[in-house]
gemmi code that builds the backbone of each chain (N, CA, C; Angstrom):
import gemmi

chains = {
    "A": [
        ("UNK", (18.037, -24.916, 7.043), (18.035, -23.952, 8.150), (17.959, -22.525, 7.590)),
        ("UNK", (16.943, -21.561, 8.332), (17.366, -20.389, 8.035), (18.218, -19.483, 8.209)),
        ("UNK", (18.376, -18.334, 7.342), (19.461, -17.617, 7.717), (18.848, -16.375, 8.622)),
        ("UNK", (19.700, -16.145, 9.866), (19.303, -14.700, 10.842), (20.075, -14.030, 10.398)),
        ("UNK", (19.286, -12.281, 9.942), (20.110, -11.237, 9.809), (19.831, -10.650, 11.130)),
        ("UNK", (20.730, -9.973, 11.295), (21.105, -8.941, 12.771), (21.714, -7.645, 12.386)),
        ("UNK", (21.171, -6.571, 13.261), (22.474, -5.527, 13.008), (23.695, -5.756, 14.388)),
        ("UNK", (25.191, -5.680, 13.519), (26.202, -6.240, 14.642), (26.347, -5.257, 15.557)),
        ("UNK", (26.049, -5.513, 16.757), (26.328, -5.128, 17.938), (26.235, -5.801, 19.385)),
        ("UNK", (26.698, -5.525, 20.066), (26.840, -6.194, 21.123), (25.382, -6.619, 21.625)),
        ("UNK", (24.459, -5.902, 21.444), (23.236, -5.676, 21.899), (22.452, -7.185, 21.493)),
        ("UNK", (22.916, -7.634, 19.511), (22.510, -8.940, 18.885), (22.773, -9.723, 19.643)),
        ("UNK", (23.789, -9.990, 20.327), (24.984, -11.070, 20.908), (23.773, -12.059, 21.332)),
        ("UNK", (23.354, -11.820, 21.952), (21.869, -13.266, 22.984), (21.213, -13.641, 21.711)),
        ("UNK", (20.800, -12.515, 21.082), (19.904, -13.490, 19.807), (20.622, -14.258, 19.236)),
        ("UNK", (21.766, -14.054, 18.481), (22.617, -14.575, 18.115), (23.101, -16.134, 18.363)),
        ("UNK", (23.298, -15.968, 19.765), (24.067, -17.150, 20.538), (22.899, -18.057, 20.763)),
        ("UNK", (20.846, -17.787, 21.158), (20.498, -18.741, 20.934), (19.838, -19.323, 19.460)),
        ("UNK", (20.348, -18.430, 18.959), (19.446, -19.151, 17.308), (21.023, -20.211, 17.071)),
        ("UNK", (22.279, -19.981, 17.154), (23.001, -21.053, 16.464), (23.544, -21.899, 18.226)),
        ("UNK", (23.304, -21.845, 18.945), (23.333, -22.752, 20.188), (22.005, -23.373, 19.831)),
        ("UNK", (21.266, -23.031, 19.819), (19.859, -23.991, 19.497), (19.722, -25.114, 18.345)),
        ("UNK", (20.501, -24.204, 17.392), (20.938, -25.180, 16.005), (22.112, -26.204, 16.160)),
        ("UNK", (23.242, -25.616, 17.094), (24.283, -26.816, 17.368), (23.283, -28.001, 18.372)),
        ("UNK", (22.668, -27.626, 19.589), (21.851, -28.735, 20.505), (21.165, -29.711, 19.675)),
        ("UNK", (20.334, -29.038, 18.194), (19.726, -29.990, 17.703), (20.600, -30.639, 16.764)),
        ("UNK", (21.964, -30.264, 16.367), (22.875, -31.172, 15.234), (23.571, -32.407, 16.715)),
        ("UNK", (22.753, -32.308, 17.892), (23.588, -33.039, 18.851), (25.271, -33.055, 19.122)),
        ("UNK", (25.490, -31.915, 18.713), (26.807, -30.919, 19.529), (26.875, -31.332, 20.677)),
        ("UNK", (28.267, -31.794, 21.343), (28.561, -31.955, 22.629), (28.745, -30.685, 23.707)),
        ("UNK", (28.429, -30.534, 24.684), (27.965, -29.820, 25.454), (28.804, -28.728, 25.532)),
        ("UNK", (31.066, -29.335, 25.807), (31.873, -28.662, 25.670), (32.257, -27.886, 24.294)),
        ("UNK", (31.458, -28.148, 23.324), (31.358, -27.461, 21.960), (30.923, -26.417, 22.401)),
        ("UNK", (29.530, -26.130, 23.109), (28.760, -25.101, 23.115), (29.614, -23.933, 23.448)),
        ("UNK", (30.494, -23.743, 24.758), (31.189, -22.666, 25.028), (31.851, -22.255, 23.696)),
        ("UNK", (32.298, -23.594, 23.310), (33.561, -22.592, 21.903), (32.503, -21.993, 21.009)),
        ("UNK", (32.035, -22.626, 20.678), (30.951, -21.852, 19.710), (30.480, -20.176, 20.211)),
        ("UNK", (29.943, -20.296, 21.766), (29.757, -19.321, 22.063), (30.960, -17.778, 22.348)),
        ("UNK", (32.374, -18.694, 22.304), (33.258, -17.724, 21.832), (33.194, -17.231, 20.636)),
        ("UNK", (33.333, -17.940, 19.858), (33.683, -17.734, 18.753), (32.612, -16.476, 18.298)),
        ("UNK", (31.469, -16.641, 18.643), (30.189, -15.970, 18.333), (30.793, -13.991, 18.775)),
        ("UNK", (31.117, -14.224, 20.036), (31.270, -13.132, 21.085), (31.876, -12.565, 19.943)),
        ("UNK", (33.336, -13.201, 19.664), (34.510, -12.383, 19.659), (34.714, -11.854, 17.877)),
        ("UNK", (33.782, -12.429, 17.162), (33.456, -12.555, 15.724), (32.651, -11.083, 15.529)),
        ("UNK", (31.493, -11.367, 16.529), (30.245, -10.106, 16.420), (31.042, -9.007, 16.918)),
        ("UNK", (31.440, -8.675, 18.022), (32.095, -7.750, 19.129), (33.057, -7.167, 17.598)),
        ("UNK", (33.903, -7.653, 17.011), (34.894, -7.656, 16.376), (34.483, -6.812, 14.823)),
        ("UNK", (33.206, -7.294, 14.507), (33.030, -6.863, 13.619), (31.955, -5.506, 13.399)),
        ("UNK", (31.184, -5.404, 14.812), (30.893, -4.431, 15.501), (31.981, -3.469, 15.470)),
        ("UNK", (32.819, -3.132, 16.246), (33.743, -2.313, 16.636), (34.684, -1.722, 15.360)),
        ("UNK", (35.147, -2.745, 14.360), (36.198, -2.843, 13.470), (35.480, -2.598, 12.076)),
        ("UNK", (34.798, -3.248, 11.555), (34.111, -3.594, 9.900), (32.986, -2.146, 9.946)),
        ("UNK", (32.455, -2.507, 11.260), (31.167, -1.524, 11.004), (31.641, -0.202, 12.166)),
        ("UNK", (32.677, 0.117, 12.312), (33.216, 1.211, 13.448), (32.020, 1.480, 14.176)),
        ("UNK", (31.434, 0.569, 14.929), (30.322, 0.822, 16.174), (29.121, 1.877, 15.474)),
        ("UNK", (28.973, 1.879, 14.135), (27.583, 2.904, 13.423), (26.514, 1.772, 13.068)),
        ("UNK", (26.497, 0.318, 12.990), (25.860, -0.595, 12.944), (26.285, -0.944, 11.060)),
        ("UNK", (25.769, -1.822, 11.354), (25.673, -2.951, 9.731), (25.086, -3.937, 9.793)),
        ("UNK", (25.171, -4.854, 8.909), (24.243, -6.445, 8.814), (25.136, -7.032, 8.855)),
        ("UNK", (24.685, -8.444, 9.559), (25.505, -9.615, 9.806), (24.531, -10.547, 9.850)),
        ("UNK", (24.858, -11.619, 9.046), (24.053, -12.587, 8.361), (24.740, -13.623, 9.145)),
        ("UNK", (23.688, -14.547, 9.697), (24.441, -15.859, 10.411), (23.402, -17.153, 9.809)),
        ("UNK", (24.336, -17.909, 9.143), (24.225, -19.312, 8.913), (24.365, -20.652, 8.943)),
        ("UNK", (23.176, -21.498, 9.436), (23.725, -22.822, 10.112), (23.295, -24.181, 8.986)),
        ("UNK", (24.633, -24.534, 8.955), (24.639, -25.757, 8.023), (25.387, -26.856, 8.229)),
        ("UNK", (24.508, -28.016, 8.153), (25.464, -29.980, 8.645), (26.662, -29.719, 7.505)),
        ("UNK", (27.907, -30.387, 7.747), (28.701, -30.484, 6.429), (29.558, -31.997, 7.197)),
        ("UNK", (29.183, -33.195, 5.999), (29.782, -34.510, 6.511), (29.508, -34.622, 8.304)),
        ("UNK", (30.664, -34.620, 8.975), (30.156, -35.096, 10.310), (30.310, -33.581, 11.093)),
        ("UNK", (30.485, -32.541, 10.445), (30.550, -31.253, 11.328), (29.311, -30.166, 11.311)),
        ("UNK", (29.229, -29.929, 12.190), (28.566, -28.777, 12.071), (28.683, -27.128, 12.124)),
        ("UNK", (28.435, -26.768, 10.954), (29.502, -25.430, 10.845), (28.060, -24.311, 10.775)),
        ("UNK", (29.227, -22.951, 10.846), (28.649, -21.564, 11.301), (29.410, -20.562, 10.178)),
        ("UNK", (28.198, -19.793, 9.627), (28.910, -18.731, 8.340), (28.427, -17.500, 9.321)),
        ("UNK", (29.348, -16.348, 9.230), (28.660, -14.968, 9.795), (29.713, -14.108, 8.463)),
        ("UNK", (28.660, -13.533, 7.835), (28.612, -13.037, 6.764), (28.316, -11.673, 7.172)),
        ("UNK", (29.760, -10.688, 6.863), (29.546, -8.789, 7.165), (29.468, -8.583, 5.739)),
        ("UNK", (29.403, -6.930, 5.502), (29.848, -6.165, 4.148), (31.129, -5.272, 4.677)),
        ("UNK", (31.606, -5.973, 5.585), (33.170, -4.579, 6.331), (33.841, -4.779, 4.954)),
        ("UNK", (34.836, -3.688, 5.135), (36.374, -4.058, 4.504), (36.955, -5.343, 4.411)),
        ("UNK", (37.403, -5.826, 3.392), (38.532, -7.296, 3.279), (39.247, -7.248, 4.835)),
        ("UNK", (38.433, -8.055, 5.213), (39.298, -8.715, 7.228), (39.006, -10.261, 6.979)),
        ("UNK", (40.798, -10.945, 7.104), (40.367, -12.451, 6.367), (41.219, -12.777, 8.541)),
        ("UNK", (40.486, -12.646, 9.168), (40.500, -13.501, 10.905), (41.592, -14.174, 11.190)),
        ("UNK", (41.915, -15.321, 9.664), (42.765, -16.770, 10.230), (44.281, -15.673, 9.801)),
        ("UNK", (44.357, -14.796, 9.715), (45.512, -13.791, 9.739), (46.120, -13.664, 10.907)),
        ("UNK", (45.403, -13.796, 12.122), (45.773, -13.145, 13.465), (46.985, -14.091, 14.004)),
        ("UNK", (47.986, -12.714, 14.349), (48.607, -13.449, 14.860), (48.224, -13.691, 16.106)),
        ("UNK", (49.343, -15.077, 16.792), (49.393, -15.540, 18.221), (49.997, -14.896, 19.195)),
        ("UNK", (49.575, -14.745, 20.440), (50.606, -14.014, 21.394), (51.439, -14.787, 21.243)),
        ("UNK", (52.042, -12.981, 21.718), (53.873, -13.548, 21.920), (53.763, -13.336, 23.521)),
        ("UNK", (53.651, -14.693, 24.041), (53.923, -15.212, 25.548), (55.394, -15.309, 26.160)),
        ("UNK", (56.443, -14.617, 25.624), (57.531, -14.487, 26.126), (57.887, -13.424, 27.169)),
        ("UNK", (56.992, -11.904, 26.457), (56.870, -11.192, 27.629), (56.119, -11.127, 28.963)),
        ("UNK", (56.813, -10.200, 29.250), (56.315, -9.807, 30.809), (54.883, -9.032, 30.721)),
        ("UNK", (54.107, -9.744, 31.953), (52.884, -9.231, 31.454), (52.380, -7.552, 31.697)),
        ("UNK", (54.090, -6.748, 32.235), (53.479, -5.601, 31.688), (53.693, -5.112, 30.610)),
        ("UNK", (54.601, -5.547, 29.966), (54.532, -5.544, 28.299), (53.361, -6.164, 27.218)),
        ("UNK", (52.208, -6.684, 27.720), (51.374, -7.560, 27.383), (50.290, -6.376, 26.166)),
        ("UNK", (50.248, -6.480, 25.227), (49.328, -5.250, 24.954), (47.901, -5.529, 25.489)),
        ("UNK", (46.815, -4.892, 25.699), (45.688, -5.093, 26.309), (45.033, -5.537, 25.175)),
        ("UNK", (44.435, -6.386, 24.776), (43.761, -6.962, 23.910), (44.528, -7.624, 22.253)),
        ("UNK", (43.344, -7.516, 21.670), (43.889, -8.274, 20.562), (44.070, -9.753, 20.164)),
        ("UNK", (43.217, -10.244, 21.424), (43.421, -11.606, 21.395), (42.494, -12.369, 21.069)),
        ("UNK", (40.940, -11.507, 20.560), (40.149, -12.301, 20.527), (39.808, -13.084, 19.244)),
        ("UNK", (40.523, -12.536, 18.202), (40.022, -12.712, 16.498), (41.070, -14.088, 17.176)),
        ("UNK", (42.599, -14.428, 17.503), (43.077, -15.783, 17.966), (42.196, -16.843, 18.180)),
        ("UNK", (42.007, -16.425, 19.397), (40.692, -17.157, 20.173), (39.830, -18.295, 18.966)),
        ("UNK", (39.294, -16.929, 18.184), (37.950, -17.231, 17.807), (38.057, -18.545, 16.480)),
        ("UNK", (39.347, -18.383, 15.977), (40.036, -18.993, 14.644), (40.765, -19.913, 15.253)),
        ("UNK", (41.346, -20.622, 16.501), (41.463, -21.196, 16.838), (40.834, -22.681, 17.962)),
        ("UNK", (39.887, -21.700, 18.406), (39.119, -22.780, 18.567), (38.416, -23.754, 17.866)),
        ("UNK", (38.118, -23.544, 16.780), (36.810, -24.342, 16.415), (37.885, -25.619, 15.630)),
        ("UNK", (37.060, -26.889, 15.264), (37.992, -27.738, 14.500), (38.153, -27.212, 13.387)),
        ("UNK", (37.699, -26.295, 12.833), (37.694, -26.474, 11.017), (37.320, -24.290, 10.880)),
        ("UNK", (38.350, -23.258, 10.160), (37.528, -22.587, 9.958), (38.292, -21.963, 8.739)),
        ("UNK", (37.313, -21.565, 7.670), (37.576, -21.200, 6.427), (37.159, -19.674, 6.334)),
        ("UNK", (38.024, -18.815, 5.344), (37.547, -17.346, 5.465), (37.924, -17.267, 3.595)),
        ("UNK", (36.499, -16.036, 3.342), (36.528, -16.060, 1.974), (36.197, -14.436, 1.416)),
        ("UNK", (36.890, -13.718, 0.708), (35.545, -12.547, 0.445), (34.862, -12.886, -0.650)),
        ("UNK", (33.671, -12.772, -0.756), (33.170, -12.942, -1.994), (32.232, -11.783, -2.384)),
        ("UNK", (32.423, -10.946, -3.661), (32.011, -9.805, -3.514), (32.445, -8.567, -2.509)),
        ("UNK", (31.869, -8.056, -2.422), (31.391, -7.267, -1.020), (31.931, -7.757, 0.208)),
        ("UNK", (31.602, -8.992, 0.619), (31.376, -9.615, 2.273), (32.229, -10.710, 2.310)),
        ("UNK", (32.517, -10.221, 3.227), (33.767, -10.961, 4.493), (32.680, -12.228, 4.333)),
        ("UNK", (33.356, -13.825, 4.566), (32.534, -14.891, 4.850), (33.242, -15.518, 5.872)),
        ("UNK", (32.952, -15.900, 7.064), (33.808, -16.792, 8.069), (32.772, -18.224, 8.368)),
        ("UNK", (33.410, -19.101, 8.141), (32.656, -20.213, 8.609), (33.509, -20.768, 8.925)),
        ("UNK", (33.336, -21.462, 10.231), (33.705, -22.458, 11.265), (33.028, -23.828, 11.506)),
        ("UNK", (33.654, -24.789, 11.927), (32.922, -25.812, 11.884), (33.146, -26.694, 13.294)),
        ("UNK", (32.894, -27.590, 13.648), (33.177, -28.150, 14.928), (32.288, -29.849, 14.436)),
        ("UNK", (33.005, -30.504, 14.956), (32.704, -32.142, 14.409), (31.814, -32.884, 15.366)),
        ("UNK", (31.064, -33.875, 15.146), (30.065, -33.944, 15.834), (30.071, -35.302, 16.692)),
        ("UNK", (31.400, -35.774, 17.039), (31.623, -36.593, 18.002), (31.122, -36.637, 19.038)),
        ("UNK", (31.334, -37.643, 19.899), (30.863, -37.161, 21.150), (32.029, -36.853, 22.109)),
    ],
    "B": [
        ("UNK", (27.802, -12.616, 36.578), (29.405, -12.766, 36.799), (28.840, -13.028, 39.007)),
        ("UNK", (29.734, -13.707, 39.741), (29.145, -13.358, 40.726), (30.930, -13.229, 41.848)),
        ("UNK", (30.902, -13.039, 42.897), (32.084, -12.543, 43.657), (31.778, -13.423, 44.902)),
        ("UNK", (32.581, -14.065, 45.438), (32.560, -14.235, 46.963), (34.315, -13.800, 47.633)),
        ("UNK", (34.992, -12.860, 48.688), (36.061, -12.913, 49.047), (36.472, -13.241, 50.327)),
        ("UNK", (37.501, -13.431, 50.159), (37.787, -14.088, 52.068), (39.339, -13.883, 52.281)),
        ("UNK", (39.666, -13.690, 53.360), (40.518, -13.582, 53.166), (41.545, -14.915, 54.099)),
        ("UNK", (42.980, -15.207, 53.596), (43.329, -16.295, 53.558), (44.488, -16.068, 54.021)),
        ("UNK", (45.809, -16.244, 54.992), (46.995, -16.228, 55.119), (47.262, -15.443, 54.632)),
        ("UNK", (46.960, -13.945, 55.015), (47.462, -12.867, 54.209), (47.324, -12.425, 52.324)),
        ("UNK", (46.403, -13.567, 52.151), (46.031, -13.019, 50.304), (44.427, -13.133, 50.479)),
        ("UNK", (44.150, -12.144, 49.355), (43.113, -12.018, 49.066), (42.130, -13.572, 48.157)),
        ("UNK", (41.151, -13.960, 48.412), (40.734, -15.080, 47.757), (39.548, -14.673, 47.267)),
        ("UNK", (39.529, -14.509, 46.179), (38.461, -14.201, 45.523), (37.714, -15.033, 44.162)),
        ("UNK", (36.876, -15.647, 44.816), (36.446, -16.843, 43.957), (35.245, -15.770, 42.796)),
        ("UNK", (35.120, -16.094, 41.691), (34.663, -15.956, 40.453), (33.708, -17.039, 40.057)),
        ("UNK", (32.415, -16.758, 39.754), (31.369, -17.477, 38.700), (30.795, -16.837, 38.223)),
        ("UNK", (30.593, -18.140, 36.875), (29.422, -17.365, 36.236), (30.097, -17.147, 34.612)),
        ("UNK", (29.418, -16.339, 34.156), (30.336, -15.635, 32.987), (31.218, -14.184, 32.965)),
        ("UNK", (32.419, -14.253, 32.241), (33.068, -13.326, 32.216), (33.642, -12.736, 30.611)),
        ("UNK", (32.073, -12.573, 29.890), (32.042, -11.852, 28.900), (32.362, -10.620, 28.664)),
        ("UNK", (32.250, -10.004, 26.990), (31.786, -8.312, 26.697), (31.090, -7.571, 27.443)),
        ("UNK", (29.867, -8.090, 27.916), (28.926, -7.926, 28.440), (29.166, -7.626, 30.236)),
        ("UNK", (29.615, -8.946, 30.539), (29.659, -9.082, 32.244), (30.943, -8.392, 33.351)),
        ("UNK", (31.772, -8.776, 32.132), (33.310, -8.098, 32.707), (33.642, -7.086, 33.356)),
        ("UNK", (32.742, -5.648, 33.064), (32.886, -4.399, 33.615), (32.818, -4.663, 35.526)),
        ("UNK", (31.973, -5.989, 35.398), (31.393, -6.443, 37.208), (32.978, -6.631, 37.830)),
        ("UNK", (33.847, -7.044, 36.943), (35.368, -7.333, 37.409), (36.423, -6.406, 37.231)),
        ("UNK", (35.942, -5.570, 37.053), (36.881, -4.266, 37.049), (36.697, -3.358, 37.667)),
        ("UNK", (35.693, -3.354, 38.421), (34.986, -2.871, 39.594), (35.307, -3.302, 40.576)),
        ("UNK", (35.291, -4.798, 40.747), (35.817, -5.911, 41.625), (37.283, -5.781, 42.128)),
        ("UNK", (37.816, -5.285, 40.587), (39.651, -5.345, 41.071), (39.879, -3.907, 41.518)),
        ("UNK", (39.643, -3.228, 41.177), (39.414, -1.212, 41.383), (39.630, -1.801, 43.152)),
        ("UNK", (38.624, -2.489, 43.474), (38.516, -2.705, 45.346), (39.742, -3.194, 45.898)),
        ("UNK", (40.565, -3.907, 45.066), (41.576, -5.046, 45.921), (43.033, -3.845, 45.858)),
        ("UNK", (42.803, -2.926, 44.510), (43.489, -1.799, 44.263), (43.601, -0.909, 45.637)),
        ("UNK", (42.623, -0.422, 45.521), (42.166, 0.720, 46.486), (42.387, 0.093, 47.884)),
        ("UNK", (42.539, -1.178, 48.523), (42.591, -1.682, 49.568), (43.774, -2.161, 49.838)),
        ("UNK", (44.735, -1.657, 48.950), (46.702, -2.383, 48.840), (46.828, -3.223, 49.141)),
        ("UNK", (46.010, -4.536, 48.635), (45.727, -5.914, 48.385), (47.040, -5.870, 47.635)),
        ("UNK", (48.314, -7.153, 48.207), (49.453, -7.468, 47.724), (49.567, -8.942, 46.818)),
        ("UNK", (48.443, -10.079, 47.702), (48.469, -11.063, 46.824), (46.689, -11.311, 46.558)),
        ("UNK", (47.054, -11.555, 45.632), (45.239, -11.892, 45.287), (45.214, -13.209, 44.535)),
        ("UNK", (44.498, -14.259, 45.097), (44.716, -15.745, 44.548), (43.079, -15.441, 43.814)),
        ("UNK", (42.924, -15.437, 42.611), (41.321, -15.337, 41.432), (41.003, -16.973, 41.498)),
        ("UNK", (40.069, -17.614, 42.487), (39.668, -18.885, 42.071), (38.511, -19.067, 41.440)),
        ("UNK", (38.966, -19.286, 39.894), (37.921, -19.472, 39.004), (37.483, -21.036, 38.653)),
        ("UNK", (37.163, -21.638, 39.862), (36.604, -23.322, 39.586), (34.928, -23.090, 39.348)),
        ("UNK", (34.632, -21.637, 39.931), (33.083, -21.581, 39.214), (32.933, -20.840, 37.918)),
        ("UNK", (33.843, -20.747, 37.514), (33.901, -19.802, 36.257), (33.775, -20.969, 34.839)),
        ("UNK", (32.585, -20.446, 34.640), (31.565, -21.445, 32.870), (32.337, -21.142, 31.831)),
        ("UNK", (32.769, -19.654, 31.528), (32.806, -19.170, 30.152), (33.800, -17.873, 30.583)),
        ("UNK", (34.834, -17.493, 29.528), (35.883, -16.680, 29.630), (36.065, -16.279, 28.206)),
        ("UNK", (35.688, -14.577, 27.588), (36.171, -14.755, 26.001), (37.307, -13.385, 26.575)),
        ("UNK", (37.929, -12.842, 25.329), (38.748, -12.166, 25.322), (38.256, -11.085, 26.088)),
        ("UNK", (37.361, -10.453, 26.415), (37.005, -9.177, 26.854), (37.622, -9.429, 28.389)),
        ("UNK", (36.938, -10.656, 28.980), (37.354, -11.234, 30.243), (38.836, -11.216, 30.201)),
        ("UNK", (39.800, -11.788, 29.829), (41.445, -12.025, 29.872), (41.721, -10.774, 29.874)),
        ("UNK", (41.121, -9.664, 28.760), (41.238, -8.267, 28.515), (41.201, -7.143, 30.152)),
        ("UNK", (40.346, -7.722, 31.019), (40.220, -7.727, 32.352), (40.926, -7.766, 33.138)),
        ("UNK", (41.806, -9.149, 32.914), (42.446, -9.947, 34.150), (43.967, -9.081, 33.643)),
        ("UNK", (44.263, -8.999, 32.721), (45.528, -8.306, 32.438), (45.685, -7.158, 32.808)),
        ("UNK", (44.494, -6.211, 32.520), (44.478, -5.298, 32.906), (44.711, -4.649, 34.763)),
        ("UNK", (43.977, -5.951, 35.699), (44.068, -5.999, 36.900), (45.125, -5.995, 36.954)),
        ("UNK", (45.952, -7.563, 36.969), (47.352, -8.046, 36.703), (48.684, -6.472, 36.884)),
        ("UNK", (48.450, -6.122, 35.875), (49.205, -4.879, 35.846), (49.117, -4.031, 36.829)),
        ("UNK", (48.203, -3.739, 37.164), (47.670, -2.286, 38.238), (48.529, -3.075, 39.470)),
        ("UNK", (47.744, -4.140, 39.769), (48.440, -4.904, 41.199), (49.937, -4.748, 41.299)),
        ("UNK", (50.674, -5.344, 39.817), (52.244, -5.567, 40.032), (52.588, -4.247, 39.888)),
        ("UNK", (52.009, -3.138, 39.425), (52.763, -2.062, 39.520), (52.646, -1.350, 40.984)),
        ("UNK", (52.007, -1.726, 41.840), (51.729, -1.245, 43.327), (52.202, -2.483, 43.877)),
        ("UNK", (53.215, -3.622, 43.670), (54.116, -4.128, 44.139), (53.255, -5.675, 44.506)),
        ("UNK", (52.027, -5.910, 43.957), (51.214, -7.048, 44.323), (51.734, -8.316, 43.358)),
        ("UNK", (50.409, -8.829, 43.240), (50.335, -10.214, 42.610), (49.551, -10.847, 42.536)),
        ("UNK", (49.026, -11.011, 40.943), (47.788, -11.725, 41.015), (47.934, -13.379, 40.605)),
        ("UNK", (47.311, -14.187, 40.670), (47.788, -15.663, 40.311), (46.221, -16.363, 40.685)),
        ("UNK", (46.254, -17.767, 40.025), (44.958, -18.372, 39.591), (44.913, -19.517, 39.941)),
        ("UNK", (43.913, -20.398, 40.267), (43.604, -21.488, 40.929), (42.532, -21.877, 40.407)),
        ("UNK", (41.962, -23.506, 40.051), (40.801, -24.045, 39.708), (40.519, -23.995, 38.130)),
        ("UNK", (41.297, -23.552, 37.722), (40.913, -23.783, 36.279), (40.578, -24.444, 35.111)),
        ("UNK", (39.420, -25.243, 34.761), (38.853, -26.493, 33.877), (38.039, -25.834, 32.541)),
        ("UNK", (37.958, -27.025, 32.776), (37.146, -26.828, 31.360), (37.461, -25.727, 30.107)),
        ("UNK", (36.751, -24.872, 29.078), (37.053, -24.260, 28.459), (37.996, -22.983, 28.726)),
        ("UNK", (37.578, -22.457, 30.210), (38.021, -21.472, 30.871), (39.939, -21.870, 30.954)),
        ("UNK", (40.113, -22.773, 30.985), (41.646, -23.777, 31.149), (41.603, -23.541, 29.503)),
        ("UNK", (41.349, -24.166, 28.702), (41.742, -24.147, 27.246), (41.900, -22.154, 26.979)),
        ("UNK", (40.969, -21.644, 26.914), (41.459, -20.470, 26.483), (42.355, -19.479, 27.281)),
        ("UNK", (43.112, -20.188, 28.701), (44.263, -19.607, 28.839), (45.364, -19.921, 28.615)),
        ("UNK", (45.212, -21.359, 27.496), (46.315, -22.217, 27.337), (46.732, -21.376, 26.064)),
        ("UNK", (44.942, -21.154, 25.106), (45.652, -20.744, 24.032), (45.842, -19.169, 23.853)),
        ("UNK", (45.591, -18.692, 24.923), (45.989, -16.981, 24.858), (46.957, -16.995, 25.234)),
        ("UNK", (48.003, -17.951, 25.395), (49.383, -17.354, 26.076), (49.034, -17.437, 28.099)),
        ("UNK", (47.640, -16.966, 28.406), (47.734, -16.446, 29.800), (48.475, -17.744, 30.476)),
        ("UNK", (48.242, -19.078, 30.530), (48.538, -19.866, 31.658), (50.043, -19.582, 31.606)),
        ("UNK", (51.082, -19.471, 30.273), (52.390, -19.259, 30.314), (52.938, -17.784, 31.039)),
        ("UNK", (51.644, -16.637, 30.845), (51.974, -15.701, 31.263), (52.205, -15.703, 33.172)),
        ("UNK", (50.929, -16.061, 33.606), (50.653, -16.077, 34.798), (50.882, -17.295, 35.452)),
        ("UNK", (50.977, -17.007, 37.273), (51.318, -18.121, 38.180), (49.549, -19.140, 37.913)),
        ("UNK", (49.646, -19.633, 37.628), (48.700, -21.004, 37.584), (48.386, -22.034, 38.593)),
        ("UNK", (47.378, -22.236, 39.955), (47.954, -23.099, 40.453), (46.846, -24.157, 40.160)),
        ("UNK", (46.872, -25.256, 40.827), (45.408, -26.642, 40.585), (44.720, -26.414, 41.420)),
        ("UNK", (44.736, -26.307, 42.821), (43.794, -25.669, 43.927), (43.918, -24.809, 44.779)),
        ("UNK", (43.047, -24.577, 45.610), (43.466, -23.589, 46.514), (44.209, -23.325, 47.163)),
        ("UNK", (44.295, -24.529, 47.550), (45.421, -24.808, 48.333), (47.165, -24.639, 48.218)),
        ("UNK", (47.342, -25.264, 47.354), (48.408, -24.851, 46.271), (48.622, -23.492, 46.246)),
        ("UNK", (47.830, -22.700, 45.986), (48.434, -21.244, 45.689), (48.173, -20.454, 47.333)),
        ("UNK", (47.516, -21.107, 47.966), (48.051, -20.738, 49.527), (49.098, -20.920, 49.776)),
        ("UNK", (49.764, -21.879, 49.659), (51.228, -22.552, 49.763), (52.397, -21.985, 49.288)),
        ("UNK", (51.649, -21.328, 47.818), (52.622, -20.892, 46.984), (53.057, -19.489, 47.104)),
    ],
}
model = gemmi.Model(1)
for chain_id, residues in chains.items():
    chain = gemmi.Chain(chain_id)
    for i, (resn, *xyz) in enumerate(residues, 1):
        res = gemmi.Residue()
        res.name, res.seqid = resn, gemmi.SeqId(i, " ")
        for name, pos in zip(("N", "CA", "C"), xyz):
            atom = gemmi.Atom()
            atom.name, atom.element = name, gemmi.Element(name[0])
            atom.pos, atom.b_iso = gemmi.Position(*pos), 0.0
            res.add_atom(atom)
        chain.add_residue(res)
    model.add_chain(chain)
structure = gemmi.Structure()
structure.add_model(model)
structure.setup_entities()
C-alpha cells in the first residue's frame, strides 16, 4: 500500500478518511470498525493540526498496513515528542460544570482502536493503531 | 448534521442526525444558542439518528449542557447506539449525563 502525505489540517480530514476507509473496506473491516477508525482519524489530524503544527501547517504521512489478523494505521508528524497513549481519562466524578471543555479527544482516539502503539523515531511522532479483522 | 424539534410535555425534543464532527458541530451550537435564547428548561437531544460523534461534538454538548443548567434547565439524552453509545461510555459523558433508552423514558423522566 501506498503512503499519503497531507498537510495536517482540518481541510485533509475527507482525503484522509477516504484513502484509509477505502483501505480498511478492502482489508474487509467490519462496518462498526469504520466509525472508530474514522475517529481516531478526526481526533489524531485535528490534534496534530492545532498542537504539533500550531495551526501554520506541516506533513502528515498516513500508512496502511495488514499485520497477522489486524489491520493497522501509522500517521506519522515531525511535531514535538507527543507520545497520545499518555492521555489521561476523564475524571467523571464531577459535576458537569466543573467538566473542562475538551481534552477528550487524544482518550477517544487511543482508546478505541484494539491495538495502538506510539514511537518517536528521529524527528517524528509515529502512532499506529490497529483494529482486528473479525467479523 | 440535520435538526428536527417538537415540542413534548413541556420539553424541548430535539432529534439529531447525521454527523457531529470538527467540521459539522458549529450547526449545533447554533442549534443550542436557540433553545438558550428561548428559556428552554428541559431539552430531551434524541440522538437515535446520530452515525458518528468525535470529541469536537461532546465538546458541543457540554458546552450546551452548561449554558442550560446555569439558566436553571436541563439537558438529557435518549436513543443512543451504536458507536455514538460507546464514545459516551468512554468519555465519561453517559456517567456524566441523564441517559435515557427512548423517548419515551425521558418524557417520563
Amino acid at each position: 500500500m501506498a503512503v499519503l502525505s497531507v498537510t495536517a489540517s482540518l481541510a485533509s480530514l475527507p482525503e484522509v478518511r477516504e484513502y484509509v476507509l477505502g483501505q480498511a473496506r478492502r482489508a474487509g473491516l467490519p462496518k462498526g470498525a469504520e466509525q472508530k477508525i474514522d475517529l481516531v482519524l478526526e481526533e489524531i489530524l485535528v490534534n496534530v493540526a492545532n498542537h504539533a503544527y500550531r495551526r501554520e501547517g506541516g506533513p502528515l504521512e498516513v500508512d496502511c498496513f495488514l499485520r497477522d489478523d489486524s489491520f493497522c494505521c501509522l500517521l506519522r508528524d515531525w511535531g514535538p515528542p507527543f507520545n497520545p497513549l499518555e492521555a489521561a481519562p476523564p475524571d467523571v466524578g464531577q459535576d458537569i460544570m466543573d467538566q473542562p471543555i475538551g481534552g477528550l479527544g487524544i482518550f477517544l482516539a487511543t482508546t478505541m482502536p484494539d491495538h495502538c502503539a506510539y514511537e518517536r523515531l528521529g524527528n517524528a511522532n509515529e502512532l499506529t493503531f490497529c483494529f482486528t479483522r473479525k467479523p | 448534521m440535520e435538526f428536527s424539534t417538537t415540542k413534548k410535555d413541556g420539553a424541548l425534543v430535539v432529534a439529531v442526525e447525521g454527523r457531529m464532527d470538527a467540521i459539522t458541530t458549529t450547526e449545533f451550537d447554533a442549534q443550542s444558542q436557540t433553545w438558550l435564547a428561548d428559556g428552554e428548561k428541559k431539552v430531551i437531544a434524541d440522538l437515535s439518528g446520530l452515525e458518528y460523534i468525535s470529541s469536537a461534538g461532546l465538546r458541543s454538548i457540554l458546552a450546551a449542557a452548561k449554558q442550560l443548567k446555569g439558566s436553571g434547565g436541563q439537558l438529557v439524552f435518549c436513543g443512543l447506539s451504536g458507536m455514538v453509545e460507546e464514545v459516551f461510555n468512554v468519555s465519561g459523558f453517559a456517567a456524566m449525563f441523564t441517559i435515557h433508552k427512548t423517548l419515551d423514558d425521558a418524557l417520563a423522566g
